[in-house]
N, C-alpha and C positions, 0 to 999 in steps of 0.2 A: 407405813406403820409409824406412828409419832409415839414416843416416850408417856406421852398421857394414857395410850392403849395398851402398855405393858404389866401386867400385874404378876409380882415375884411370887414364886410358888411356896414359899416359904409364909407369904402373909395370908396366902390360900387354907394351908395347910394348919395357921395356927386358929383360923378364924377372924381375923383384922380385913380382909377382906374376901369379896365373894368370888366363888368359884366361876364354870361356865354359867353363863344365863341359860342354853336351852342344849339339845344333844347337837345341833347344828352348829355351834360354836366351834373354834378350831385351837387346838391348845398345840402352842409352838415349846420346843426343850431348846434351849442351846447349853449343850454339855461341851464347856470349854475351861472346865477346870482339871484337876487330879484326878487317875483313874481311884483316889479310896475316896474321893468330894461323890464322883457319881454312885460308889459303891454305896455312901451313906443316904446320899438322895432319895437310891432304890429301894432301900431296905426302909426306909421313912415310909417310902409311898406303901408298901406292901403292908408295912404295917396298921397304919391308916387303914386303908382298905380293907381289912381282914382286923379291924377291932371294932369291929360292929356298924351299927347303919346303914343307910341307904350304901351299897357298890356292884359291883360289875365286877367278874371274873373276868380277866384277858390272859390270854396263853401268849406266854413269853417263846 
């Protein structure tokens, strides 16, 4: 994996750039900051996902 392949979830997430292309795509996390950095990560995603449009239920 080359630095050109890595897209921050953060640019996903504000729309600057695109998500997975297809369900086949594989979305890597590296949670290597502060347990409250992942705390606010999680709660971003959750939020996203449960404020409307296209998502997917996943049982944590």
């Amino acid at each position: 994996m080359k630095r050109e392949d890595v897209t921050e979830l953060g640019a996903v997430m504000t729309g600057a750039a695109p998500g997975r292309p297809s369900d086949d795509a594989v979305t890597l996390f590296d949670s290597t900051g502060l347990a409250i950095q992942d705390l606010a990560i999680c709660h971003a995603l959750l939020e996203g996902a449960t404020g409307g449009g296209p998502h997917r239920t996943v049982a944590l």
